[in-house]
N, C-alpha and C positions, 0 to 999 in steps of 0.2 A: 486718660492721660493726655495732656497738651503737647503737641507734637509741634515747636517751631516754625517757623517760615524762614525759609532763605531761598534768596534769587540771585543768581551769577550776571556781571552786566551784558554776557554772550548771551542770556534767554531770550528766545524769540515772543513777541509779538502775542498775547493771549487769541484765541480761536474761541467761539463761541461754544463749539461743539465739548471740550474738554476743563473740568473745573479747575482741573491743576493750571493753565490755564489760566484763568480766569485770577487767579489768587495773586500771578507774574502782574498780571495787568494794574489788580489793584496796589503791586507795592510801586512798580512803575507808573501809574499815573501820574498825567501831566500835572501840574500844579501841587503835588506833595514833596515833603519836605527830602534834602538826597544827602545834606552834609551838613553839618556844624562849620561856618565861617570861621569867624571867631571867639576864642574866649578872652574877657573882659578879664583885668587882674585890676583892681583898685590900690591908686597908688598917691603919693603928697608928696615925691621930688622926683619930678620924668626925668634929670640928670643921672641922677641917681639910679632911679629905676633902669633906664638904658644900660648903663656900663653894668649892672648886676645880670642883667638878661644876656645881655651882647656878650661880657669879657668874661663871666663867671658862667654860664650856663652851655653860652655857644649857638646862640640865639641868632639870627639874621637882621638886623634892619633893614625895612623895607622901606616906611615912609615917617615922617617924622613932620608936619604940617600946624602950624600954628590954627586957631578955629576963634579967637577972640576973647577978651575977657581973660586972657593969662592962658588960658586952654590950649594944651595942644593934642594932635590926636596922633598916636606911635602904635606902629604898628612891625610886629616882628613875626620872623617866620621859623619854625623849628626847621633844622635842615633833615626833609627828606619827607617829611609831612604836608598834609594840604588846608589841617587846619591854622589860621595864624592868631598871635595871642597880641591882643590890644590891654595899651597902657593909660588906662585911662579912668577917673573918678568922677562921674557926675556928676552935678548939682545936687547939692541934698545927700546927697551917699558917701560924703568924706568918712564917715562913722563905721564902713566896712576896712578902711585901711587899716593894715595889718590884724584881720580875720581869716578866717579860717578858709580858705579857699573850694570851693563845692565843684571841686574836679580836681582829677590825677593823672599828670603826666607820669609816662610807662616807658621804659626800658627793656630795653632785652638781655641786659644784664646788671641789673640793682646794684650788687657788690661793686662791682669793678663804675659805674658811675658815679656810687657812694665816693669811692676812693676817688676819682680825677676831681667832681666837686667838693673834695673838701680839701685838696690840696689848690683848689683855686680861692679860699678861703670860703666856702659854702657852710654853714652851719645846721648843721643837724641836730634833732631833736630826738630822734628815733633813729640810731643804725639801723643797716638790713637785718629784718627778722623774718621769720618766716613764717608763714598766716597760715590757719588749719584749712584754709580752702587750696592751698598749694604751693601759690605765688609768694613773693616777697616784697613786703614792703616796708619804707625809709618816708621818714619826716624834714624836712626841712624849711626853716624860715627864708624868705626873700630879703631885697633892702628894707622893704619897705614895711617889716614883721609880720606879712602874711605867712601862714603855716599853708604847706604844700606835701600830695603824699604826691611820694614816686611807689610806683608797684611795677612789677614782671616777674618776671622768673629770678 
């Protein structure tokens, strides 16, 4: 049976002598990857997009930077999280706006976010339901007709 890895950021320092050890070192080595920056949402009106992240979601702006060519580059932050979510469609990949988004922002409580986001007018596609792996999860479109799950408890 496969048995996990998990390392606490308190673990010390791998020692040659002990494999356990050894396993800290290889998830903590220099140069491997430690966190997801950002996730990308593909969008065609950054006005738009903003006030649906910002007034409906509850979302942070953080930077909002013109880049050329009409481009701008938005960048907002969930409050209380370290990963931030950029607004942004590049070249060539307008055809992902409003698809299906390949990640799930999470809650700690599904129902009750259900309910504050759809009285900010959030549209739902899928109420909370409850999934046979335990958690529950809700569908929702953005401005922009990206399909977004929310999951948690």
């Amino acid at each position: 049976m496969h048995t996990p890895l998990h390392a606490s950021p308190g673990d010390k320092p791998a020692s040659r002598s002990n494999p356990r050890d050894a396993v800290t070192a290889l998830i903590y080595a220099p140069g491997m990857i430690t966190a997801i920056k950002f996730l990308s949402i593909p969008i065609a009106d950054p006005d738009r997009a903003i006030a649906f992240y910002r007034d409906k979601l509850g979302f942070e702006l953080v930077e909002d930077q013109p880049m050329g060519g009409g481009k701008r580059w938005i960048t907002l932050r969930i409050p209380g999280a370290q990963t931030e979510v950029v607004l942004f469609t590049p070249d060539g990949q307008e055809d992902r706006v409003g698809s299906f988004l390949n990640a799930s922002f999470t809650s700690a409580d599904v129902q009750q976010t259900f309910e504050l986001y759809t009285s900010r007018g959030v549209t739902f596609t899928q109420p909370p339901k409850k999934q046979p792996w335990g958690g529950t999860l809700a569908i929702f479109k953005d401005s922009e007709g990206n399909t977004i799950v929310l999951s948690g408890a």
